[in-house]
Structures are given as structure tokens and as C-alpha cells.
C-alpha positions in Angstrom: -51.4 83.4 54.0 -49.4 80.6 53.0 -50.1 77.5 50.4 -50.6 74.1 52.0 -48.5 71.5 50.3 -50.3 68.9 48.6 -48.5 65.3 49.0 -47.2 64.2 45.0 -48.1 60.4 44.5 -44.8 58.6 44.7 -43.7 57.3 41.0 -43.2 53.3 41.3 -39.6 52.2 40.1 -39.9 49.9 36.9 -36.4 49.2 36.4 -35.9 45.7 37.7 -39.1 44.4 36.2 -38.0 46.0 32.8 -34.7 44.2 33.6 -36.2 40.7 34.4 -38.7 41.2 31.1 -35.5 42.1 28.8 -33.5 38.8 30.2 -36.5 36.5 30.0 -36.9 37.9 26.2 -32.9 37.2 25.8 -33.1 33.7 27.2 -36.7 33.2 25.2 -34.9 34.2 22.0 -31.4 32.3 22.7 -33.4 29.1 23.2 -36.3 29.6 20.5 -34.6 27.7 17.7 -34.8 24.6 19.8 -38.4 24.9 19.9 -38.9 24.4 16.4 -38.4 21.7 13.2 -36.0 21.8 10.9 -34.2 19.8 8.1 -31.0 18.2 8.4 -30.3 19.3 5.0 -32.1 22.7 4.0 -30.7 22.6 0.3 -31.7 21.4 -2.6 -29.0 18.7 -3.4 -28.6 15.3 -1.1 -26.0 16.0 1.2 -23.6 12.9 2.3 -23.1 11.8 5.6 -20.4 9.1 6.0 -19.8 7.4 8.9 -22.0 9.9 10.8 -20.1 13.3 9.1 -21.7 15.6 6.4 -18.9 16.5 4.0 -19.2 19.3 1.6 -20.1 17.1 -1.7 -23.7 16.2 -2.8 -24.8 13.4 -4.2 -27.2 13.2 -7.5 -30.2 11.7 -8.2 -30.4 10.6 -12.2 -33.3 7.8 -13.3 -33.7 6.4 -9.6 -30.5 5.7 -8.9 -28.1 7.8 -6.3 -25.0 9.2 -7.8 -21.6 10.1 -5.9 -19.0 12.3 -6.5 -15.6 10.9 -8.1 -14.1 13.5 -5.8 -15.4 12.2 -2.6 -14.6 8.7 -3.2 -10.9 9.2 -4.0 -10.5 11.3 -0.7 -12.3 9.8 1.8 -13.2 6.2 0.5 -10.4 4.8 -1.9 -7.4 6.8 -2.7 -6.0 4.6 -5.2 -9.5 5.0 -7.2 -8.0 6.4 -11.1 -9.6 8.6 -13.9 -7.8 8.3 -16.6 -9.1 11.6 -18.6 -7.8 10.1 -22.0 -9.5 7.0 -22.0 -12.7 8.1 -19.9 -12.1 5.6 -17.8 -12.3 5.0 -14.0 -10.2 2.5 -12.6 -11.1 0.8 -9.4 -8.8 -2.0 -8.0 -9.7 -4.4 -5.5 -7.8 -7.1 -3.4 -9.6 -9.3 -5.7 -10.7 -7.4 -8.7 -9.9 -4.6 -11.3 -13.1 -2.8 -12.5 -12.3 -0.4 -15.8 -15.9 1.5 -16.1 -15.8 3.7 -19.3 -17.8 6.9 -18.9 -21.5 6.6 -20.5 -21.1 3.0 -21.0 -22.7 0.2 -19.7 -19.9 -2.3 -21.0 -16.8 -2.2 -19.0 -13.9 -4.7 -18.0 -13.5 -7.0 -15.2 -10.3 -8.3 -14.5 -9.6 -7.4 -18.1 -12.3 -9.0 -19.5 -16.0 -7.8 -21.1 -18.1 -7.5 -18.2 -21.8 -5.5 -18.4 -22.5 -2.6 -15.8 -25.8 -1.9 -14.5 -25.6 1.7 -14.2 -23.2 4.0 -16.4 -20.4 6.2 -15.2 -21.6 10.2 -15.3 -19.8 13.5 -16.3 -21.9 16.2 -14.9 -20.7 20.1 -15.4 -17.3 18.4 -15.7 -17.8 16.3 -12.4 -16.9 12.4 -12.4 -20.1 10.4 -10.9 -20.4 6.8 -10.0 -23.6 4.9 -9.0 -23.9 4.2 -5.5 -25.1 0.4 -6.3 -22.4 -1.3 -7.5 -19.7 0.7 -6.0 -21.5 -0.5 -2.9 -20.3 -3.9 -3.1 -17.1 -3.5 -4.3 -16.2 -1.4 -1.2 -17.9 -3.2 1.7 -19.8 -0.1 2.2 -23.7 0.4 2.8 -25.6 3.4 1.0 -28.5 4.3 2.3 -30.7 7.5 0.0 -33.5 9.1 2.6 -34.4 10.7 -0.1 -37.6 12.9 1.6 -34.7 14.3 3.4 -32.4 14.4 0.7 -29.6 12.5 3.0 -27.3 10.1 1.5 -26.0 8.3 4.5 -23.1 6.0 3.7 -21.1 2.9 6.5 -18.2 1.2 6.3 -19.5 -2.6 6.8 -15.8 -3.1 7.3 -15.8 -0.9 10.6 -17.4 -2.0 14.4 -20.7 0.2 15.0 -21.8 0.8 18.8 -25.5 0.3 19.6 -27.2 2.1 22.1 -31.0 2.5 23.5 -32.8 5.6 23.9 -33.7 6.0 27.8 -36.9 8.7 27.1 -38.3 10.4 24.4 -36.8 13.0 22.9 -36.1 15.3 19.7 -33.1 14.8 17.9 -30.9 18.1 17.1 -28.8 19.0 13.9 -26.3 19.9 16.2 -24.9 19.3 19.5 -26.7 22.5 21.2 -30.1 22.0 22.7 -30.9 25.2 21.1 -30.5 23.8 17.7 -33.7 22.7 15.6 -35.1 19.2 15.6 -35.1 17.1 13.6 -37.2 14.5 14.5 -38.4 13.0 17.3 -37.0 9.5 19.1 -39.1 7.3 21.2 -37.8 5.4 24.4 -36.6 1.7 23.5 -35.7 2.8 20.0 -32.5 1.4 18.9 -29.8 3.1 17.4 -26.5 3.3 16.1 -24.2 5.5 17.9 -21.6 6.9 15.2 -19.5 9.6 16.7 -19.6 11.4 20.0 -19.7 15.3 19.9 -19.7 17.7 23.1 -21.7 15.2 25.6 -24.0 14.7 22.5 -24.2 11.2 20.4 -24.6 11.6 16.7 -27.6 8.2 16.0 -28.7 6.9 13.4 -32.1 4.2 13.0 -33.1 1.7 10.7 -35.4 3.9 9.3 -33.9 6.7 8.7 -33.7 9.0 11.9 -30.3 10.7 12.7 -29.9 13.3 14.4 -27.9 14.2 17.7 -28.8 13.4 21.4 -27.6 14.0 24.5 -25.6 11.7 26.0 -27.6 10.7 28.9 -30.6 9.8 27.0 -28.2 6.6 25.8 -27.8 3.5 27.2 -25.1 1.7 25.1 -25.2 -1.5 24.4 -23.5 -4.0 22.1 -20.5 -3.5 19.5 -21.7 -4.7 16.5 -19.1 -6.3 13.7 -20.6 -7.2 10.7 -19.3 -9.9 9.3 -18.1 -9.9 5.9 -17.0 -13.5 4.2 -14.3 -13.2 1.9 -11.6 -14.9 0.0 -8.7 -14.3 1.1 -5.6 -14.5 -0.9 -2.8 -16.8 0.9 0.1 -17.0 -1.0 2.5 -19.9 -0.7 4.6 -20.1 2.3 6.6 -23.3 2.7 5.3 -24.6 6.3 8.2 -24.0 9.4 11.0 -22.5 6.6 11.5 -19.5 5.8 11.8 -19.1 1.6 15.2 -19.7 0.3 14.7 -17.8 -3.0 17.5 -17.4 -5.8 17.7 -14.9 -8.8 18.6 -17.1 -12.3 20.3 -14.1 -14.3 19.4 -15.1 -18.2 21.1 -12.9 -21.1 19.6 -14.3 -23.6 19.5 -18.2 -23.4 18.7 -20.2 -19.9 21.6 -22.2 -18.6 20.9 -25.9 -19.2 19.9 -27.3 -15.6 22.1 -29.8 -16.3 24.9 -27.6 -15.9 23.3 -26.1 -12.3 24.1 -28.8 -9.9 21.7 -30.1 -6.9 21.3 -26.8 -5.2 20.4 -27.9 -1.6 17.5 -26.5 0.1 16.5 -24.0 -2.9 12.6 -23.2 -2.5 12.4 -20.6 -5.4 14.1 -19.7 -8.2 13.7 -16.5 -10.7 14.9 -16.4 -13.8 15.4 -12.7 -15.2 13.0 -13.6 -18.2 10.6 -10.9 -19.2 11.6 -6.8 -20.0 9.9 -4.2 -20.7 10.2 -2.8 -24.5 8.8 0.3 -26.8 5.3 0.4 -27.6 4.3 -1.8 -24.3 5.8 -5.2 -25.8 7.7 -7.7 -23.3 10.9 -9.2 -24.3 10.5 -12.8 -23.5 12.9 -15.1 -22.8 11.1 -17.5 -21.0 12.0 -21.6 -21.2 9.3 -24.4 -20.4 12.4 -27.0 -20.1 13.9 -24.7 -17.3 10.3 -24.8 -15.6 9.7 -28.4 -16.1 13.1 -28.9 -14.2 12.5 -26.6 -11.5 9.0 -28.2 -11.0 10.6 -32.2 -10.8 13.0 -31.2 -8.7 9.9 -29.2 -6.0 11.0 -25.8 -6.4 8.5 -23.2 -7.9 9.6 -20.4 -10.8 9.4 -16.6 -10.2 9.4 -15.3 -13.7 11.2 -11.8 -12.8 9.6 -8.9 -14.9 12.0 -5.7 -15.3 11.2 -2.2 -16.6 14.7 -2.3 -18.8 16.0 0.5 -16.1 15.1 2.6 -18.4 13.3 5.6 -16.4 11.5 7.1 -20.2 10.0 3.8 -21.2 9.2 3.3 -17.8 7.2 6.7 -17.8 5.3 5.6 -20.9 3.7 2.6 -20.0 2.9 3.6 -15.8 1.2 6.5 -17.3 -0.6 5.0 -20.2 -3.3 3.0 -19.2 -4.1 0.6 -22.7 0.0 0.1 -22.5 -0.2 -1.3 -18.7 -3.1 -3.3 -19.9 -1.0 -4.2 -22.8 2.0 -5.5 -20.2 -0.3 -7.2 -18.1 -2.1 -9.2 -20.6 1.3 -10.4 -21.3 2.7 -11.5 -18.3 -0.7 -13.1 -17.6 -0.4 -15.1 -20.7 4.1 -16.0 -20.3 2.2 -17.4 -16.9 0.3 -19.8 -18.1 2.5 -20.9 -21.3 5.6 -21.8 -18.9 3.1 -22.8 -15.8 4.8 -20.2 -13.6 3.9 -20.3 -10.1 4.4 -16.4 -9.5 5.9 -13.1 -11.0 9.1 -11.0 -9.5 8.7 -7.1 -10.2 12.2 -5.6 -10.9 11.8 -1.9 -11.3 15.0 0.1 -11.4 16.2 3.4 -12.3 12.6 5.7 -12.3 11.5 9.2 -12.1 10.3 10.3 -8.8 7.1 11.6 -10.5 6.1 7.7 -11.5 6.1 6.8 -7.5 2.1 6.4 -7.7 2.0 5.1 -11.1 3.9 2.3 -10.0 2.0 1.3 -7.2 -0.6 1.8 -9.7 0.5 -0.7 -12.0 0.9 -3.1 -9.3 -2.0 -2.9 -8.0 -3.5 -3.4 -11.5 -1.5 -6.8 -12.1 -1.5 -8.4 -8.3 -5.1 -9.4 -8.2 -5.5 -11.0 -11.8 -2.2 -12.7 -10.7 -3.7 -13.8 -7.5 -6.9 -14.9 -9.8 -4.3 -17.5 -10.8 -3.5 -18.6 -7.5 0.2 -17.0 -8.8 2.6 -15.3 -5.8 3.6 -11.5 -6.5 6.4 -10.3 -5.2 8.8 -7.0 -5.8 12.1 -5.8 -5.2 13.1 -2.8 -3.7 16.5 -1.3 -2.8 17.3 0.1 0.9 16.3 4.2 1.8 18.6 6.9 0.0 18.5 10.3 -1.5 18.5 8.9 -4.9 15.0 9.7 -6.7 15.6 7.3 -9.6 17.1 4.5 -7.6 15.5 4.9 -3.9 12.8 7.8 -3.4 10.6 6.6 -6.2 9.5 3.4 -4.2 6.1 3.5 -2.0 7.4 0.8 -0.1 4.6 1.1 2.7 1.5 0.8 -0.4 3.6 -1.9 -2.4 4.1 -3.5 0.8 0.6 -3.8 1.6 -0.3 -4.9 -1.9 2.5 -8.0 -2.8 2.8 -11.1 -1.1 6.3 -10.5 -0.9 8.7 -7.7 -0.9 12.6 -8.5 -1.7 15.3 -5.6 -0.3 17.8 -5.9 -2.4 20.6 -5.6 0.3 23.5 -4.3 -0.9 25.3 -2.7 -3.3 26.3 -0.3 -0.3 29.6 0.3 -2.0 28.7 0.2 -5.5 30.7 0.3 -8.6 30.7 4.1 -8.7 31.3 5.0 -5.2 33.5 7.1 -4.4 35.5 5.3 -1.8 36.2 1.8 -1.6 34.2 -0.4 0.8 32.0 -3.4 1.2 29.1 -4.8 -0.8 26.9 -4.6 2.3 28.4 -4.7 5.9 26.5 -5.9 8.4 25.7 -2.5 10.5 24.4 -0.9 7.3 22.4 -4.0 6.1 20.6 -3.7 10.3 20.2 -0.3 9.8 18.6 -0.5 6.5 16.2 -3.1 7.3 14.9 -1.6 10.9 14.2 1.5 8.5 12.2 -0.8 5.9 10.6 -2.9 8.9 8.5 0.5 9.7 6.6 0.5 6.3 6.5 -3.3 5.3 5.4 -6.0 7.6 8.5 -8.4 8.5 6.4 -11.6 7.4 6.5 -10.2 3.9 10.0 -9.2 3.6 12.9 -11.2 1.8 16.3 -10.1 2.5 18.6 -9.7 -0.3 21.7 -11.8 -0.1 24.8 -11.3 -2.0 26.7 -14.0 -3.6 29.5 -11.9 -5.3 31.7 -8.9 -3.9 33.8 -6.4 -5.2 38.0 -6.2 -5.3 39.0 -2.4 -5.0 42.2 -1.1 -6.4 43.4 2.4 -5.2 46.3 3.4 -7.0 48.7 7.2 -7.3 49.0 8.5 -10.2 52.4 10.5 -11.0 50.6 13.4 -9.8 49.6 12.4 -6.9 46.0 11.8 -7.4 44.4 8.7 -6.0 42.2 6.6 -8.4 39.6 4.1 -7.8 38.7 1.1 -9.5 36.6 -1.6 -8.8 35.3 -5.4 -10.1 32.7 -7.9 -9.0 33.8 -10.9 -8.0 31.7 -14.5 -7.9 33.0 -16.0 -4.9 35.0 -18.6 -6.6 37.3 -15.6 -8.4 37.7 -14.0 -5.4 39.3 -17.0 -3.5 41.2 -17.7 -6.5 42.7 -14.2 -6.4 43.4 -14.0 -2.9 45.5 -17.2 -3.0 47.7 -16.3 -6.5 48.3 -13.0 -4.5 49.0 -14.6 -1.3 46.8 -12.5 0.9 45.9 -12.5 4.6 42.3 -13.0 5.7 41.2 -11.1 8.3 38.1 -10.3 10.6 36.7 -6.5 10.1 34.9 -5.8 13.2 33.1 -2.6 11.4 31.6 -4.5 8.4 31.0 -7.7 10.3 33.2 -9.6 7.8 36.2 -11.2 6.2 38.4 -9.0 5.0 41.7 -8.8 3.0 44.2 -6.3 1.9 47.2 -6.6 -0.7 49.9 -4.0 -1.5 51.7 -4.2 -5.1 53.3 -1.4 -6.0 52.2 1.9 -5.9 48.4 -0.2 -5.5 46.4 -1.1 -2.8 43.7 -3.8 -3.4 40.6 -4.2 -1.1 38.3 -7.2 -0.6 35.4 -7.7 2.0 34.0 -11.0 1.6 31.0 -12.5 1.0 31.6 -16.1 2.2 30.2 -18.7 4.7 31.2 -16.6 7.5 29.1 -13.1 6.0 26.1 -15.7 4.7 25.5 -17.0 8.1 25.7 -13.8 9.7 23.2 -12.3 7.1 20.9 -15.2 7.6 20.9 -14.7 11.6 19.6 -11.2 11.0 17.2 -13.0 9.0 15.7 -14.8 12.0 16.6 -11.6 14.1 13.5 -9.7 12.4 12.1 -12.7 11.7 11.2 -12.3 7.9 10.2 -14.7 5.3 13.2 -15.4 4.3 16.2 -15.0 1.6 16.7 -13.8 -1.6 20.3 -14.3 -3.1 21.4 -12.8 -6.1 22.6 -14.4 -7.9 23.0 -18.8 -8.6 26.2 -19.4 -10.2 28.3 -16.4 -8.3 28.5 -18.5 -4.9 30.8 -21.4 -3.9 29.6 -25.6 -4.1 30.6 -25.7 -0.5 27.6 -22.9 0.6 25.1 -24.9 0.1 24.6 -27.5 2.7 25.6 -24.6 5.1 22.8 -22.5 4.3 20.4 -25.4 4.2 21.3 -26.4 7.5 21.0 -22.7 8.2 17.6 -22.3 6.7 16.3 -26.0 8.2 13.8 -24.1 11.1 12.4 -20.7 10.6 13.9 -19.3 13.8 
């Protein structure tokens, strides 16, 4: 007899409900942070935001007022901010001032003079802090301290802000990913400033204190906001529709009687090489009120020109040493008001490569008390080379942007060491230099170096065959009156761009390109090529009587 089969209950297939439970429990955790709160900042220590970024420094918080890090001021705010670690000093430097704040102290300098500080400079576990209040103002820069949420949040009143208007309510994220926290919640209307864009997220910020990041379609933008800032502005003289006709006064010791000068037609400026830089921080002054008094009848201003001695040790000392620059500076501000200068020429030759942001340093130390004397600043620089001492060492782009005016010193191409025989500055390689120099220094600032003297080459064979070079300067006077007791022929160079002559005697070959009316107008249409602010010849007394009514007519209209 057989067993009937009984029918087995068919098992139900949980797979795909298992499936659907395991994805919406994926999904539910992916997404779960965004359904809570959070803290911009979960630390301990304010954080800074500037500009809408957190960078990795913290602020401090010491007797109620908000501290900030040396560090992140030098990188991201002001890199020409100094601490000078001998004097415990930091050194700030304005367009218009020059703060030293000593560290701990509440009595500082301004401008070189006693000046009280509300809040001290701190050392903290060896870490340079200054109070967010003053530094405020001197930088243009609003700080705001949240300090429930231990947020620093720093603007640049200098910069344009966009506003926008939030479209709906909605939470505010710590980052651009709706599954980051909140961070507080934004009501529709509110206005905001809209400080960076992220991802299709906006990083906003309130007046009172919300910031966090929302999606881009919850903004309506609005207005760009500039805030205005009023402040004096340095203008430094500029004689109105001419460009400046300036001319070095080379001074040994005693200034030439002005007597003994002539008219000089059409002669804006002239700078006498006065002041040098000695041991210790002292400045060789040879300064002379009757020279100034003369230059002043006659309506031409005085450039005293400052030197470093070309002397690249001496030099080191004092750009590294800051109670020697103060030293120097305190000088030059006092040789200013005893001879009633009306500016200062900076002449700084011959330096280590390793002073190129002491220098700038120095001059950005002197320029504003200068300018605090309604006094014009100006500096010379030579043309780009491979030479550290004499080329590489100049920040011409940071001096450039810190000087009224900048003088390139325009020749000595073929100087009295090179190697072959050549001009003082041909034309090409005068163009070429200054298209280079255009790209760092604005052309409105820029004087270009004129020379009133060039140089008579002898190449000669000795018995063994070997060829020797030997050069002189010439003034322009001496080299006409050699030319004619040698009976040479003038010709046109078409390389340099100039005059040129060539006389054999002997087993010697003399060379001469010429610095004459010819080269002078040529140099002053390149000038008005770039259009610059104007000339700077070195030096009075080397060029002919004859020059001048050419170059004043030359120099009559800017362009």
C-alpha cells in the first residue's frame, strides 16, 4: 500500500526585500550626518577663516582680546611684516606708516617716534602673536571673534564682497555635501555675503555671525559691495605736461660753485651725490645749503643722492641691523630738513644677493617718513644681468611698487672691464633692457638713464701677438677734442644706433661710439616710445653747452 504525498508549504523568497532593507540602510547611513548639528570648528582653539577659507592656524584669546598668529599674517596678509628676533621687535610698514611694536610692551614707535600701544605683542610656546585690534586698522581688514563658536572670521575691506538673498529656508553645511552636518539654520530674505563658490555650493556669511555653506540655488545675488576706504594718498611731484629732466651733480668732496654751472636749460631736478653710507651706521655728509638755495631760485628741486659706499659688507651690516637702519634713516630725515631737500635718490651698488629683501626692507622703512615730508623717493637700478652684486640683488618689481620713481641706469653696456670693446649703451640693448624692466615697474615711474660721457677703446698687439684692451671715459667735450687732433671720420653705426669713429696709429686701433646730440635725441624718443617719466643723465659737467636747448626743445611736451 503506498504513502500519499503530503504537499510541503512553499518557502517565500526574502531576497529582494532583504536587498531593498540593506540599500535603504546604506542610503539612511550615507545621508545621516546631514541630519544632524555640528560645529564649524569642533576644537578647542578659534580657528580663522579669511576671506571665507579656514587655514590651519588658530587664533588666542588672552584678557578679552583676540590674538593672531605672526605666521599667518606674514603669509597670507602682509609679506613684508618683519621680526627682528634680536631686538624683539615686529616691524610693520605701511604706505603711510612704520609701526616698531616691541614684544611685551605697550610703548612702541611710530614713524620713529614714542607712540603708546593698546595691546602688547605676545610670545606664546615660542609663537609671535599680535592683537587683532590695532592690526585691524593698519591693514584695512575687519576681524570679527564669534567666540561661542570659536571662529575668528577676518575681510579684506580693501576687496569687493558679493551680496546675495536666501530664496527659502534652509541649514547651512560645513561643507559643500548635503550630507555634511549643519551648522545653523538660514531663514528666507536673510542677507548674506557670498565669499567663495565651492562645487554648486556658496560659502555665506551674516552680520551676525552665521556661515556656513549653501547650495547655490537657494541664492539670489544681488549687489557688489565696495567698501570705501578714504585715504591719503601720496602724489609725488610730477611737473604738469613734461616729463622730468633730472641730472646727477657728482660731488667729491666740495660742491661746484653754481656760479661755475651755467643756465642749464630746461633742468627740472638735480642730485647731488651728497650722503654715503659709513661704519657703525654714520652718513658721510657732504651736503651744501648755498647749492640748494641756488637750485631753489632758479625752480629746480634737489635729490640728495644717498649711496651704500658700494661696499657690499657695510652694506650687509646696516640692511640687516635694524637700530643701524633706524640709525641711517633718522639721518637722512634730519640732512632733509637742514638743506630743505625736496626728495632723496637711493644709490645702492655692488650687494650680496642674500640682502635682496633687506633692501626692499630698508626702503620700505624710509619712503613713508619721507613721504611724511611731502619729500619724493626715488632709486636707481641697473638693467637685468647675471651679476648677483651688481644686477640680481635688485627687487625691481617690490622697489618699484614702493618709490615714486625708479631711475635705470642705462648703460655701462660696455664697461671699463669688458672684455671687448663696444659702446656705452647702444640703442638695441638700451630697448631691450627697458621692455624687460617695463614688466616689473610701471612706465609712469620709470626714468631712463642717459649718458653724457663715453668711452675711447684702444686695441693694441703686443710682440707676441696678443691683443690688449684698454679703455677711458670721455666727457663729450674730450671726446670731440680727440677726434679732431686725430683727424678721425664720423660715421653712422647702424647696430648701436650711433655715431661712430675709428682711428688706426700704429700697431693701435682706437674706438669711439658717441654720445652726442644725435644718440641724446634718439635716447629721448625711446623715452616717449614707452612713455616714461622721464630722464635721468649722468652726469652735469660731462656733456657739451650746445645740448642743452636741444634737449629742452626735446623735452618741451611729454610725448
Amino acid at each position: 500500500m503506498s504513502t500519499p504525498l503530503r504537499r510541503v508549504p512553499k518557502t517565500q523568497d526574502k531576497g529582494p526585500l532583504v536587498a531593498i532593507l540593506v540599500l535603504a540602510l546604506l542610503v539612511l547611513l550615507y545621508f545621516s550626518p546631514g541630519f544632524f548639528r555640528g560645529n564649524l570648528n569642533p576644537g578647542s582653539q578659534p580657528q580663522i577663516y579669511y576671506r571665507g577659507n579656514l587655514f590651519k592656524e588658530n587664533a588666542l584669546y588672552r584678557e578679552g582680546q583676540v590674538y593672531l598668529p605672526f605666521t599667518f599674517f606674514k603669509e597670507h596678509i602682509d609679506p613684508s611684516l618683519q621680526w627682528d628676533e634680536k631686538r624683539k621687535y615686529v616691524i610693520i610698514t605701511t604706505n603711510k606708516n612704520v609701526y616698531h611694536f616691541p614684544l611685551g610692551k605697550l610703548e612702541g614707535m611710530l614713524n620713529l617716534e614714542p607712540y603708546s600701544f593698546t595691546y602688547p605683542v605676545i610670545n606664546v610656546n615660542g609663537e609671535i602673536y599680535l592683537p587683532a585690534d590695532p592690526i585691524q586698522n593698519y591693514y584695512d581688514l575687519e576681524i570679527k571673534n564669534w567666540e561661542d563658536e570659536k571662529i575668528v572670521s577676518i575681510h579684506d575691506l580693501k576687496k569687493p564682497v558679493q551680496q546675495g538673498v536666501v530664496l527659502e529656508t534652509a541649514k547651512l553645511r560645513a561643507r559643500p555635501d548635503k550630507r555634511s552636518v549643519w551648522t545653523g539654520e538660514i531663514t528666507r530674505d536673510t542677507q548674506a555675503a557670498i565669499l567663495k563658490e565651492d562645487n554648486g555650493w556658496y560659502w555665506l556669511e551674516t552680520e551676525k555671525g552665521l556661515m556656513g555653506y549653501l547650495e547655490k540655488r537657494k541664492v539670489k545675488l544681488t549687489e557688489i559691495v565696495n567698501r570705501e576706504i578714504k585715504k591719503e594718498i601720496y602724489q609725488p611731484w610730477n611737473p604738469l605736461g613734461r616729463p622730468i629732466f633730472l641730472a646727477w651733480e657728482f660731488v667729491n668732496t666740495t660742491t661746484v660753485n653754481p656760479d661755475k654751472i651755467g643756465k642749464l636749460p630746461g633742468l627740472q631736478v638735480i642730485s647731488p651725490t651728497w650722503f654715503h653710507l659709513q661704519e657703525e651706521g654714520l652718513v658721510r655728509n657732504n651736503g651744501d645749503k648755498k647749492f640748494v638755495d641756488w637750485a631753489h631760485q632758479n625752480g629746480r628741486q634737489v635729490w640728495g643722492l644717498f649711496d651704500n659706499s658700494f661696499n657690499p659688507e657695510l652694506t650687509h651690516k646696516m640692511l640687516n641691523d635694524t637700530d643701524l637702519r633706524i640709525k641711517v634713516i633718522k639721518q637722512l630725515l634730519s640732512y632733509v630738513d637742514l638743506y630743505q631737500l625736496d626728495g632723496i635718490n637711493l644709490d645702492f651698488e655692488n650687494v650680496y644677493l642674500k640682502d635682496k629683501e633687506a633692501l626692499v626692507q630698508f626702503v620700505r622703512e624710509l619712503t613713508p617718513l619721507l613721504h611724511e615730508k611731502e619729500r619724493t623717493v626715488s632709486i636707481d637700478v641697473t638693467f637685468k644681468s647675471k651679476s648677483e652684486n651688481w644686477s640680481l640683488f635688485y627687487d625691481r618689481k617690490a622697489l618699484g611698487e614702493i618709490v615714486d620713481y625708479v631711475m635705470v641706469m642705462a648703460y655701462d653696456e660696455h664697461g671699463r672691464s669688458s672684455p671687448v670693446a663696444g659702446s656705452v649703451a647702444s640703442l638695441p640693448w638700451v630697448e631691450r633692457g627697458l621692455q624687460e624692466l617695463l614688466q616689473e615697474v610701471p612706465n609712469d615711474k620709470v626714468l631712463l638713464g642717459v649718458p653724457f660721457y663715453t668711452r675711447l677703446w684702444k686695441v693694441e698687439k703686443d710682440e707676441t701677438g696678443k691683443i690688449n684692451l684698454s679703455s677711458q671715459a670721455l666727457s663729450m667735450e674730450q671726446a670731440e677734442k680727440w677726434i679732431k687732433e686725430h683727424k678721425g671720420q664720423i660715421v653712422l653705426d647702424e647696430a648701436s644706433g650711433q655715431n661712430y669713429v675709428e682711428v688706426k696709429e700704429g700697431e693701435a686701433t682706437y674706438k669711439m661710439w658717441l654720445e652726442d646730440s644725435h644718440s641724446i635725441k634718439k635716447r629721448i624718443e625711446l623715452m616717449k616710445k614707452y612713455r616714461l617719466a622721464g630722464i635721468a643723465a649722468w652726469r652735469r659737467g660731462f656733456e657739451k653747452e650746445e645740448l642743452w636747448p636741444v634737449m629742452t626743445e626735446l623735452l618741451n611736451k611729454r610725448w
